[in-house]
C-alpha positions as CSV (number, residue, x, y, z in Angstrom):
1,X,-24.8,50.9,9.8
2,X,-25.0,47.4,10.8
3,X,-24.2,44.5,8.0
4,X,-25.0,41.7,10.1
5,X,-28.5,39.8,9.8
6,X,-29.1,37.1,12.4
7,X,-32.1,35.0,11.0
8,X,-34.6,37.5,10.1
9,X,-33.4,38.4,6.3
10,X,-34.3,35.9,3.3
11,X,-31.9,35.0,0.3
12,X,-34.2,34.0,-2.8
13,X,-32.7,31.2,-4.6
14,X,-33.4,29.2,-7.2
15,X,-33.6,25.5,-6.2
16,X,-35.9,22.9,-6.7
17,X,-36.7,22.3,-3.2
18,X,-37.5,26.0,-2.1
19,X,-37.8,29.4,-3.0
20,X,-35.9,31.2,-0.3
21,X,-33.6,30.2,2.4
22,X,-33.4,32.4,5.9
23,X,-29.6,31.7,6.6
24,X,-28.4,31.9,10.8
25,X,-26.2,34.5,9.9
26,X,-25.2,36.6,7.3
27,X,-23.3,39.9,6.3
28,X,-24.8,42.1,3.9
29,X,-22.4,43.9,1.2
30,X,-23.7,48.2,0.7
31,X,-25.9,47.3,-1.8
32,X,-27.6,44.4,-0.6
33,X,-27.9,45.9,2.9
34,X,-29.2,48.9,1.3
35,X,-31.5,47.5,-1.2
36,X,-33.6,46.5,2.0
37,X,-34.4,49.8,2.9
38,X,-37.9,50.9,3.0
39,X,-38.7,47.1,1.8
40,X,-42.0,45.6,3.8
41,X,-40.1,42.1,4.0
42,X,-36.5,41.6,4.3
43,X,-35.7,39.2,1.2
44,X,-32.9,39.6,-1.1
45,X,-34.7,38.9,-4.5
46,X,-32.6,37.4,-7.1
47,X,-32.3,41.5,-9.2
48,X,-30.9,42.4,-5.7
49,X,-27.0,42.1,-5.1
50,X,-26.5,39.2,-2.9
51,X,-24.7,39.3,0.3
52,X,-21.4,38.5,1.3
53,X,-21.5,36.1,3.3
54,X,-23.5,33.1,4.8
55,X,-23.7,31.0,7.9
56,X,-25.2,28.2,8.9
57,X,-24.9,25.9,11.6
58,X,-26.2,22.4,11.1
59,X,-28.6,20.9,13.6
60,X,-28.9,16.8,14.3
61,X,-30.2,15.0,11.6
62,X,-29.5,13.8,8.2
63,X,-32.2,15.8,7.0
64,X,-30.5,18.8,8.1
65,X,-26.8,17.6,7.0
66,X,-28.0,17.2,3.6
67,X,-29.9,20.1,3.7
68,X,-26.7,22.5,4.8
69,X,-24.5,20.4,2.5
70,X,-25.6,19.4,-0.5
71,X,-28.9,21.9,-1.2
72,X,-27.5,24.9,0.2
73,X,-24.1,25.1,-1.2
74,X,-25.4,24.4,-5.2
75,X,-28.0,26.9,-3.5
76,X,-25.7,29.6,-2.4
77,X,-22.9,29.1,-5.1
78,X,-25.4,29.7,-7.9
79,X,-26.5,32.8,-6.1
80,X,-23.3,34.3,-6.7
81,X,-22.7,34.6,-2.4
82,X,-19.2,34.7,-2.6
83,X,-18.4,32.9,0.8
84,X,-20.7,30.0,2.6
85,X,-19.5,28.6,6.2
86,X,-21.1,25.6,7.3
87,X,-20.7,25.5,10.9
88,X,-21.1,21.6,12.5
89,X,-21.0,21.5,16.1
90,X,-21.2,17.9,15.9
91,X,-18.6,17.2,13.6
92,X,-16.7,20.5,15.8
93,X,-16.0,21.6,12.2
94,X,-16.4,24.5,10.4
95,X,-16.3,24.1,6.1
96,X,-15.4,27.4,4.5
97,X,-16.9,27.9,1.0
98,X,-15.3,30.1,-1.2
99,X,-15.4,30.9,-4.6
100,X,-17.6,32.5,-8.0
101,X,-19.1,31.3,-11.1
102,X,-21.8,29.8,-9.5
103,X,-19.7,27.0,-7.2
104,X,-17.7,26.8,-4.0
105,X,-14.0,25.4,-3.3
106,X,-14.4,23.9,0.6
107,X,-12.0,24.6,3.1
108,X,-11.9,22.4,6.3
């Protein structure tokens, strides 16, 4: 069984700015890959067991550095997804986000 999603599964958070957030990549844990099954849209609701892990990779803009930044790591942390890269071809950077309790320790 595969556990990677590449852009076609939502993660519902609970932010201000949006509802749901379709990361580039991300690897399912059992349940949340499994929770899917059978489902008519592929969103991981917040009563579903969140995945693993997230990527994104940042595209030009400020916009889009504050989005993959600032909104989606208070986004992802508070979601319980235990591990959020940030990939930044422009910086030629990747931030690894670890942690629990609903926020990340960066790793450069």
């Amino acid at each position: 069984m595969y556990r990677v999603a590449y852009k076609d599964t939502e993660v519902e958070v609970s932010g201000r700015r949006v509802r749901c957030r379709i990361p580039d990549l991300l690897v399912h844990i059992e349940e949340s890959q499994a929770a899917l099954i059978g489902a008519s849209r592929a969103t991981i609701t917040r009563d579903m067991s969140p995945p693993a892990l997230t990527i994104e990779i940042v595209s030009p803009g400020t916009d889009n550095r504050n989005r993959d930044y600032r909104y989606k790591h208070t986004e992802y942390a508070a979601r319980g997804i235990a591990e959020y890269w940030i990939v930044d071809p422009e910086m030629q950077q990747i931030t690894v986000c670890q942690g629990g309790e609903g926020q990340y320790e960066a790793q450069y």
